[in-house]
DRENFI-999660 format. One record per residue: residue number from 0; z, y, x of N, C-alpha, C in turn. Coordinates in Angstrom, 3 decimals, decimal comma, m for minus. Atoms other than C-alpha are relative to their C-alpha. Layout:
BEGIN
+-----+----------+----------+----------+----------+----------+----------+----------+----------+----------+
| seq |      n_Z |      n_Y |      n_X |     ca_Z |     ca_Y |     ca_X |      c_Z |      c_Y |      c_X |
+-----+----------+----------+----------+----------+----------+----------+----------+----------+----------+
| NUM |        Z |        Y |        X |        Z |        Y |        X |        Z |        Y |        X |
...
+-----+----------+----------+----------+----------+----------+----------+----------+----------+----------+
***
This chain:
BEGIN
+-----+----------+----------+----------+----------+----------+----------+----------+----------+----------+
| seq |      n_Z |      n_Y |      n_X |     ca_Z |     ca_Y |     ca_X |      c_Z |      c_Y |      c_X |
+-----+----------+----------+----------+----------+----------+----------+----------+----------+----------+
|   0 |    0,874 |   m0,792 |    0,852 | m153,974 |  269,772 |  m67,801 |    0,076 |    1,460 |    0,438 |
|   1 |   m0,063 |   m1,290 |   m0,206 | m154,743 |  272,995 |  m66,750 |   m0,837 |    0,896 |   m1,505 |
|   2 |    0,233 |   m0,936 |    0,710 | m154,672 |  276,217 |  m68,693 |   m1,221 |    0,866 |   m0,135 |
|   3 |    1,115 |   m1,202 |    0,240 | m157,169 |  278,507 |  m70,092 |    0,689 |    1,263 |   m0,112 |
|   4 |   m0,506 |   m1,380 |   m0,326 | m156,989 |  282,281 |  m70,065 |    0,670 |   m0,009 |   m2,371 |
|   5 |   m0,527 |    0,273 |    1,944 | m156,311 |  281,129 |  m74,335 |    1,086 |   m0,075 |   m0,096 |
|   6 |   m1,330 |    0,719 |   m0,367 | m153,233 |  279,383 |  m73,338 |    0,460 |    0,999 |    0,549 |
|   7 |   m1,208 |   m1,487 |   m0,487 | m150,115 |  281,587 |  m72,545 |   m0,120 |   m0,612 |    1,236 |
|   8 |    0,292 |    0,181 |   m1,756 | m151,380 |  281,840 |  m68,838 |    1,104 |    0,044 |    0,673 |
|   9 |   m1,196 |   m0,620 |   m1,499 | m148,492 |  282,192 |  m65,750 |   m1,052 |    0,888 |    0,313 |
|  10 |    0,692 |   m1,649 |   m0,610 | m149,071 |  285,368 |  m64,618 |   m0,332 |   m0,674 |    1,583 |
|  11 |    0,807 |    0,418 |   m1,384 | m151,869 |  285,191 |  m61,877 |    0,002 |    1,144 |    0,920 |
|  12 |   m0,144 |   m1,178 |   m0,713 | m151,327 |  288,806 |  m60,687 |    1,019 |    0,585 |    0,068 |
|  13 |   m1,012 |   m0,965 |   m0,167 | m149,027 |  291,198 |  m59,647 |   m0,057 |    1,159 |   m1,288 |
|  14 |   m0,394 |   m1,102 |    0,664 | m147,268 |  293,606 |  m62,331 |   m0,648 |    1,460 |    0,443 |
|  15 |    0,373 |   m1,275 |   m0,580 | m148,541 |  296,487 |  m59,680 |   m1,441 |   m0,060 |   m0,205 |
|  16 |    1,417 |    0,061 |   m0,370 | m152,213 |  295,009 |  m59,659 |   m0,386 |    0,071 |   m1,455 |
|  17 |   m0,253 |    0,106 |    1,277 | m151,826 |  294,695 |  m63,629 |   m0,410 |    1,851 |   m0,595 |
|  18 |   m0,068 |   m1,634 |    0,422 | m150,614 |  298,544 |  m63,959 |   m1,265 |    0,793 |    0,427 |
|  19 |    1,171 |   m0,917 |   m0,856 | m153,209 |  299,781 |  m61,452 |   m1,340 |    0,010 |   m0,948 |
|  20 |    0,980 |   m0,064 |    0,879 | m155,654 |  298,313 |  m63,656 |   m0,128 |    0,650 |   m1,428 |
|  21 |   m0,483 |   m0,444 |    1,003 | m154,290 |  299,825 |  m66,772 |   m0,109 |    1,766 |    0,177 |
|  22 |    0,059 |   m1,106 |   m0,002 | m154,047 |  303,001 |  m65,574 |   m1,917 |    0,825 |    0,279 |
|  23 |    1,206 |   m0,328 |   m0,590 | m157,904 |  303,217 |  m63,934 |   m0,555 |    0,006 |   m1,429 |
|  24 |   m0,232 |    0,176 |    0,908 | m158,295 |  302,300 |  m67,552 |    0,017 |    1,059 |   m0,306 |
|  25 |   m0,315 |   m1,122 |    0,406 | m157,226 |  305,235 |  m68,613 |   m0,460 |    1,125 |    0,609 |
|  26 |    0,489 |   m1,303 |   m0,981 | m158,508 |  307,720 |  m65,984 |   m1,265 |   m0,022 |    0,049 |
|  27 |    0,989 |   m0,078 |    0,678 | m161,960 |  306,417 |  m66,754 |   m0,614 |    0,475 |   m1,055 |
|  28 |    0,026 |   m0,395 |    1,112 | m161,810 |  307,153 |  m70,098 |    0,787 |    1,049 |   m0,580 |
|  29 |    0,130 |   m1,609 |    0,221 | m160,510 |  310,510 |  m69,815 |    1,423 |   m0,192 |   m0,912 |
|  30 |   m1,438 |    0,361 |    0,306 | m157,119 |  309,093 |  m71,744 |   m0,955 |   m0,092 |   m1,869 |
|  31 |    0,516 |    0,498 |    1,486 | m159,860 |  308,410 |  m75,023 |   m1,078 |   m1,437 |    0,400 |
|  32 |    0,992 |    1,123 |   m0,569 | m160,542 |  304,650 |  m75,065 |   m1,126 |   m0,093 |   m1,630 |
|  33 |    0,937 |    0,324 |    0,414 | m163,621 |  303,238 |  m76,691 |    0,680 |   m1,379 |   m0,887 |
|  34 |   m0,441 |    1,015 |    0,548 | m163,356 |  300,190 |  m79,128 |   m0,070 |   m1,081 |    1,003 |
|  35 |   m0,135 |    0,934 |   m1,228 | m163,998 |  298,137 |  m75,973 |    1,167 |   m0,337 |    1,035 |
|  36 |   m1,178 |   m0,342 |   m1,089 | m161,632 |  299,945 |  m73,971 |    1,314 |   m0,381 |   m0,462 |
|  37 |   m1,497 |    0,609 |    0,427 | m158,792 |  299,049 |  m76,250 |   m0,147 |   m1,185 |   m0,363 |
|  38 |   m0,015 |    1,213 |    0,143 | m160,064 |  295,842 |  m76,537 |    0,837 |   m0,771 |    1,532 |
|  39 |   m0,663 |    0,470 |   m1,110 | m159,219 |  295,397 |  m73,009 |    1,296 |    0,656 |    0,449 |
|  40 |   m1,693 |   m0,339 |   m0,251 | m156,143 |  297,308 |  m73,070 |    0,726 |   m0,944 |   m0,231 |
|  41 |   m0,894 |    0,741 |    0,824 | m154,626 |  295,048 |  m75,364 |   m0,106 |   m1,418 |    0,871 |
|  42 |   m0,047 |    0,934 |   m1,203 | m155,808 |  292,145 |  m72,704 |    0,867 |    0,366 |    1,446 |
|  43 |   m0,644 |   m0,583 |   m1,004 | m154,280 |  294,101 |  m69,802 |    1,466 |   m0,118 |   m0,671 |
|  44 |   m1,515 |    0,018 |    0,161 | m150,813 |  294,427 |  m71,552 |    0,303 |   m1,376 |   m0,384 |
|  45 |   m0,756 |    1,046 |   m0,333 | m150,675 |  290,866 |  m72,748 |    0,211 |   m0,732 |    1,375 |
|  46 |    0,106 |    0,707 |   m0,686 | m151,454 |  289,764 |  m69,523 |    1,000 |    0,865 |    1,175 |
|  47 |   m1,562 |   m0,839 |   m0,538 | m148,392 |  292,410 |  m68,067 |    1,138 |   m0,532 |   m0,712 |
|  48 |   m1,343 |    0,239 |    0,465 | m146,219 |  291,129 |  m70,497 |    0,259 |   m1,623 |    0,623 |
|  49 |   m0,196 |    1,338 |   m0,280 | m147,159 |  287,271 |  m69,472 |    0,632 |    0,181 |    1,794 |
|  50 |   m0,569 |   m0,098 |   m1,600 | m146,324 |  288,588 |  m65,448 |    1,451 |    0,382 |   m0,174 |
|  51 |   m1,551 |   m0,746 |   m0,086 | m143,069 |  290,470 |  m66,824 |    0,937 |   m1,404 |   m0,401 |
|  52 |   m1,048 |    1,095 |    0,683 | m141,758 |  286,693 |  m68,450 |    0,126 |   m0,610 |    1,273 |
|  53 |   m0,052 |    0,898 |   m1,341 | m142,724 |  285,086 |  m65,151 |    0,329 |    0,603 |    1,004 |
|  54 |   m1,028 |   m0,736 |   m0,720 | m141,000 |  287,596 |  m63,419 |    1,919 |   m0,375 |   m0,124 |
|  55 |   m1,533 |    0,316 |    0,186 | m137,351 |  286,662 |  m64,993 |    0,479 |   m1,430 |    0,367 |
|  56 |   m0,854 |    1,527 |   m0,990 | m134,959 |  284,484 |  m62,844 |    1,170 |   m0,079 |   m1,423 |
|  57 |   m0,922 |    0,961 |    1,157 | m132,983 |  282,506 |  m65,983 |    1,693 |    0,672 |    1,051 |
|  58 |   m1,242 |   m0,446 |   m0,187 | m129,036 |  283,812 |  m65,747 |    0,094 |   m0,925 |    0,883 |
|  59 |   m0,723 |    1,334 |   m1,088 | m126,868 |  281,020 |  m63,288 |    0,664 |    0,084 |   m1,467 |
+-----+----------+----------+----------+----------+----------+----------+----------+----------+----------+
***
C-alpha cells in the first residue's frame, strides 16, 4: 500500500532542499506571509519535521 502525502509520508527530500524552500518562502514575502503563505509554511515544517524523524539512526 502506498502512502499519500495524508499519511505520515518518509521524508522524500532533503532537510537542505526543505529549508531552502522555507526560507525562499520567506524572502518572497518580505518576512509577511499571506494566509496562503502560512498555509504552506505549516506544510513545509511538517514535512521538515517528517525528514528530521527519518533522519534518526535508533540508539545500538
Amino acid at each position: 500500500m502506498s502512502r499519500t502525502r495524508d499519511d505520515h509520508p518518509a521524508a522524500e527530500r532533503s532537510l537542505a532542499e526543505i529549508n531552502a524552500d522555507i526560507r525562499c518562502l520567506f524572502a518572497r514575502a518580505e518576512g509577511r506571509l499571506s494566509d496562503g503563505e502560512r498555509i504552506r509554511h505549516a506544510v513545509l515544517l511538517q514535512e521538515w519535521a517528517a525528514a528530521i524523524r527519518a533522519s534518526v539512526v535508533p540508539a545500538a
